[in-house]
N, C-alpha and C positions, 0 to 999 in steps of 0.2 A: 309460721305460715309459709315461709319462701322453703323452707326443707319439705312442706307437704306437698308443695305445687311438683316438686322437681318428682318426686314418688307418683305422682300420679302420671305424669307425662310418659315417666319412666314405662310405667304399665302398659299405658297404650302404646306403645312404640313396639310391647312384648306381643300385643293382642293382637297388632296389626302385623306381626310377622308372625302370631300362629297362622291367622286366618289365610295370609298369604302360601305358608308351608300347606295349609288342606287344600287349595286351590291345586299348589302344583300336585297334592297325589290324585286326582281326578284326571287331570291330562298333563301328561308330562313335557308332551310335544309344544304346548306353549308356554311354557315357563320360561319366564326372563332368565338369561344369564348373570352370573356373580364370578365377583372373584371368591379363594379358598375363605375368605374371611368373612364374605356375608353383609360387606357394608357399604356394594355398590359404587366403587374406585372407580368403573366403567364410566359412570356416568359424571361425576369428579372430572376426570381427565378430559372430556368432550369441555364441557362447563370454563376449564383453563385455556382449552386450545382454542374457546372459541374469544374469549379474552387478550391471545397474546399481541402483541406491536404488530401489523403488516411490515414485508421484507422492505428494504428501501428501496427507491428510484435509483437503477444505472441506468444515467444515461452517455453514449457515444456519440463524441463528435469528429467527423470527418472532414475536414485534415482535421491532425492532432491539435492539443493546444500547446502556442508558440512554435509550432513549424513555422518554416523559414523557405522560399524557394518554390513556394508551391504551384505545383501548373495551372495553366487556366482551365484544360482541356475535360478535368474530373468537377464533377458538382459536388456542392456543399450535402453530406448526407448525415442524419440524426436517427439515431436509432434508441428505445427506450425497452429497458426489462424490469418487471414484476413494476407496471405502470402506461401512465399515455400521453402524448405527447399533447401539451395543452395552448403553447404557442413557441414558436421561433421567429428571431428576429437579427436578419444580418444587416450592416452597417458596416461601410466605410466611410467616415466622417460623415457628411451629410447625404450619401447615395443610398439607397439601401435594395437588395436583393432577395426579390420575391422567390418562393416556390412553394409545393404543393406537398401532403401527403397521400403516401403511397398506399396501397392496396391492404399491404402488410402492416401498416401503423405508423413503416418512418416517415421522414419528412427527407426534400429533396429539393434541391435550386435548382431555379429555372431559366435564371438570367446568366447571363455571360458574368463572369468576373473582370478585373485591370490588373494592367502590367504594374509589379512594385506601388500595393498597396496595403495595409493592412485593416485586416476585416477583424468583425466582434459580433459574436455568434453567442445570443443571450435564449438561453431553452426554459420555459417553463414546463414542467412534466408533474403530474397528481400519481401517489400511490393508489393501492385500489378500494384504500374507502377511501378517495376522495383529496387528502393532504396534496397542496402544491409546494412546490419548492422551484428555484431556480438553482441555473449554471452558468457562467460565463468564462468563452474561452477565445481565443486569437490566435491569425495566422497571418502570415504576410506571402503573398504572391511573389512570381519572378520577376526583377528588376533587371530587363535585360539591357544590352548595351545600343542595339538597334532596334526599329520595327522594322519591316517589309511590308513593302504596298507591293497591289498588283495592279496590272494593264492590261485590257486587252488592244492588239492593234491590227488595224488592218493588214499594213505596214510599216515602216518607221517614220513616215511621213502623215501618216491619220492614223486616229483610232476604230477600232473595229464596232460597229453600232448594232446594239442586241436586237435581235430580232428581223434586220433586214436582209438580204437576198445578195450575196456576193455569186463569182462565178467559179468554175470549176476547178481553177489551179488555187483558191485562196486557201493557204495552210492555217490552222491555227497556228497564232505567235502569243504568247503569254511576256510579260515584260514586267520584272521585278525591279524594284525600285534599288535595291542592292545586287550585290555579287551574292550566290546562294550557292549551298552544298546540292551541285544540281542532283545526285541521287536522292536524296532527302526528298527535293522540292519535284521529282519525278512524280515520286511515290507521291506525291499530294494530290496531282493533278490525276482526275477520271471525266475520260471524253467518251461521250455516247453519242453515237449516228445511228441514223437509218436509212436505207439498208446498214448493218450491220458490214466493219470493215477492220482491213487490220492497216495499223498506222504505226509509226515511229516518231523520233525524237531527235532535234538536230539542235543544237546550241549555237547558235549563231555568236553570244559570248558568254560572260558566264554570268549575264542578266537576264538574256531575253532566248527563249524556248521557242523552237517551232516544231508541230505535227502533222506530219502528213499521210495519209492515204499512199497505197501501194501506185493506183491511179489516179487518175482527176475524177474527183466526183461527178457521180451520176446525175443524170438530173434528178430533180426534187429529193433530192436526199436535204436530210437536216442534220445538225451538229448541235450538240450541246456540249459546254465545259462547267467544269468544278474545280477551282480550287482550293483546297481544303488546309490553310497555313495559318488559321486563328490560332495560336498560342503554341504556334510548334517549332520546335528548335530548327531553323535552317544554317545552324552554320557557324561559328565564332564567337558566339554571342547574339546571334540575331533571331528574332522568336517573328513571326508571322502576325498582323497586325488585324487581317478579318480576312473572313473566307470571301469568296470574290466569285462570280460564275457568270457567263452569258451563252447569249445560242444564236443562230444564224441558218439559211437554210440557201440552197442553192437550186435553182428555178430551171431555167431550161439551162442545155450543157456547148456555150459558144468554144469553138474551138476555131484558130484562126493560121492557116498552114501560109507562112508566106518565104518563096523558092526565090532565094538569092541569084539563081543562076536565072530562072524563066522568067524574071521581072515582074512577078503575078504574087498577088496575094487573094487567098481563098477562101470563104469564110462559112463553115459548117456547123449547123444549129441541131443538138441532137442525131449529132451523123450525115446528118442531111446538108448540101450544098446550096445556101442562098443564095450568095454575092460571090464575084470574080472583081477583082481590083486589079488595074493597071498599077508596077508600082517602082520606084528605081532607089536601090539601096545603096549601101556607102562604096565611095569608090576604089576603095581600100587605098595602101601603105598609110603614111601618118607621117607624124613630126613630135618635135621633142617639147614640152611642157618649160614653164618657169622654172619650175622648181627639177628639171633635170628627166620628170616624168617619159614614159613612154605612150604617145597618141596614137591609135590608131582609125584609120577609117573606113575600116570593115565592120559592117552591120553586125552585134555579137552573134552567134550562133547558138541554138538550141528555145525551148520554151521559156518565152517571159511569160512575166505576169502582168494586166492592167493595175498601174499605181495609181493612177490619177486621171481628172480631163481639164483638158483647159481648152475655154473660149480662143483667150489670145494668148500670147506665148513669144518673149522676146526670145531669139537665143544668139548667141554671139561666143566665138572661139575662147574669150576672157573665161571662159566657163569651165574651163581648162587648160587654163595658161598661157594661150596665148593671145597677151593682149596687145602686144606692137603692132599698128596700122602699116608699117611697114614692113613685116612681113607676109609673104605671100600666101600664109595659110588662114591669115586672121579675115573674120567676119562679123557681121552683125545683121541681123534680120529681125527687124519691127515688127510685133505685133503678128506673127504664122498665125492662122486659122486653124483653127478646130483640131488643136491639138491633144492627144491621148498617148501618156506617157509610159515606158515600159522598161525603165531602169532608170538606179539614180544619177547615172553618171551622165545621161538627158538623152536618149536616143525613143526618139517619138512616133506614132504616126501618126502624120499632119498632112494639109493642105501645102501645095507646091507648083503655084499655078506656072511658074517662074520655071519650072521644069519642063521642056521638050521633050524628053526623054525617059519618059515613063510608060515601061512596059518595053523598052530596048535597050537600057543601058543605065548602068549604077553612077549616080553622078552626086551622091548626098556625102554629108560628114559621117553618116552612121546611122542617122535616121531613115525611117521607112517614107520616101515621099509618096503622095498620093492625090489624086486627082482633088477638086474642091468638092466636087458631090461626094465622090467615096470616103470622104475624110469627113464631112458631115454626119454621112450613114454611120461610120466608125463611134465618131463623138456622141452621138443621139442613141445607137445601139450598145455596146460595149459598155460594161461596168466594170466595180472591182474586182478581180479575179480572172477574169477571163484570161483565156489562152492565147498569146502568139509565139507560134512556134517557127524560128526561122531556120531555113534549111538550107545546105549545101554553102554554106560561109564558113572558111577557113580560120575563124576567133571564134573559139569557144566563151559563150557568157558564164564568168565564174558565179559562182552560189549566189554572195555578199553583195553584187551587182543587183540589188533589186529584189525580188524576189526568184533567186534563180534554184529555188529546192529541186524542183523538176527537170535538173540538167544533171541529177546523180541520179544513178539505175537504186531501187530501193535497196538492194541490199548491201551498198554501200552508204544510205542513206544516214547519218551521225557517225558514221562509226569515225 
């Protein structure tokens, strides 16, 4: 019985391949294809291919795994072939760092990384029928030897407050909490104004940056800064601790011409002339300090800048050495009025009611005297930055004295 079964099968398998050969001689044009053999290998090989293993899961992790050193600056990136990415998951001990997938299928961090830590970057990824598998790989960040912080300052005496309104000579000053590779740390910083201007770079040391405008700013011009030292090398070992930015804008343009010789100070608001001040400046020569110092009491020469205001205001020669009551240069004066300061070595313009001689003759240590009303107007008008520029006085005010950037022509400005 089983020999007769396989004889008849045999049969039909012949009858079903005549019937099929009279098909094809009626239309030749649709007749399945064979190979030379007749037994349909065509369709065999489909039947295998469509059976065999899918390729595996590569997947790439960015940084490599066990680098050492790595910057903060590049994000965590995952990429997967012949597959998809089904979750990632970064960890530094208990913090962990989000991010997203991208357009194209990888995957990408989103968060800041840390100085000298190491992370663990765990990828699950599914082939394409579906199989997952996991990866896990590590990296450790730069361990560097310092951070940098950044400041912004008004001047060295306050900080510069975002968003509010200084006056026309206030430079950007940036103030790093280390010594910095200041070409490096140039390249970090991008300062945008408007109107648009060209400015430079002055090092006041090799911590603290200043930028200035060819001019004194316009009125209502604004400023904005960037600096951009989150994870970047400045220098010996010292990588940048976060990027840091502020902006400030400057309002109307006071400018303040006060003429050592005509005993007048002048005071022009957007070009235009408000106020004339009575005023009597330092009576010049000087005397010799504690410490061997050279004093002198000529009013400095050229543009300050407003540092400060003060209500009241001791000042007294101790302030500069000398502090013997018996000598004949020492003094003390309680409590000045309405003082507004314009360098740090203390040369003011203040209330001087004790002065006769304002408006005919220089009779101060160095500071600008001035009537009690005018010195009010002064106090009440005048902010930081504002311009007094003294003229026709025989002491040049040097840079460091204050804010004296504006006593160098620009194009000696840093160099």
């Amino acid at each position: 019985m089983i020999q007769r079964r396989k004889v008849i099968i045999g049969t039909l398998g012949v009858a079903a391949a005549a019937t099929a050969a009279g098909a094809a001689g009626c239309s030749s044009s649709s007749s399945p294809k064979s190979d030379s053999t007749g037994t349909g290998s065509t369709v065999l090989t489909e039947s295998v291919a469509n059976n065999e293993a899918p390729a595996p899961v590569q997947v790439t992790v960015s940084p490599a795994d066990k680098a050492t050193g790595v910057s903060l600056t590049k994000p965590i990136t995952v990429t997967v072939q012949d597959g998809t990415i089904q979750t990632v998951t970064v960890t530094a001990g208990k913090t962990k760092v989000d991010g997203t997938v991208q357009a194209d299928g990888s995957w990408q961090s989103t968060d800041d990384l840390a100085y000298d830590k190491t992370y663990k970057v765990v990828v699950t990824a599914a082939d394409k029928v579906g199989t997952a598998s996991s990866q896990t790989t590590t990296f450790a960040t730069i361990d560097p030897k310092h951070v940098v912080k950044v400041n912004f300052q008004a001047n060295s005496m306050t900080s510069l407050k975002t968003g509010k309104t200084y006056g026309a000579g206030q430079p950007v000053i940036i103030s790093f909490s280390r010594a910095v590779d200041k070409e490096k740390a140039e390249k970090a910083i991008e300062i945008t104004t408007s109107p648009s201007v060209e400015g430079k770079f002055y090092w006041a040391n090799n911590m603290t940056v200043h930028w200035r405008p060819a001019k004194y700013w316009a009125a209502n011009s604004t400023i904005k800064v960037n600096v951009n030292i989150f994870g970047l090398n400045l220098g010996k070992g010292m990588y940048g601790e976060k990027n840091a930015s502020t902006n400030f804008k400057v309002g109307r343009q006071l400018i303040a011409i006060a003429d050592n010789k005509k005993h007048v100070t002048k005071v022009y608001v957007n070009g235009k002339l408000v106020r004339t001040m009575k005023s009597s400046f330092g009576r010049g020569g000087g005397t010799t300090g504690a410490n061997g110092e050279k004093i002198s009491f000529w009013t400095a020469g050229g543009p300050h800048v407003v540092l400060s205001k003060e209500r009241f205001h001791t000042m007294s020669s101790a302030s500069y050495g000398v502090a013997d009551p018996s000598n004949p240069n020492y003094y003390v004066s309680d409590n000045v009025e309405y003082c507004t300061r314009i360098t740090y070595s203390g040369e003011f313009l203040h209330a001087a009611p004790w002065n006769g001689s304002l408006g005919r003759a220089n009779l101060s240590h160095g500071c600008v005297n001035l009537s009690m009303s005018d010195a009010k107007w002064v106090y009440e008008n005048f902010i930081l930055g504002d311009v007094v520029d003294v003229t026709n006085s025989p002491r040049k005010l040097p840079i460091y004295n204050g804010l004296g950037d504006w006593t160098v022509s620009f194009d000696k400005y840093g160099a």
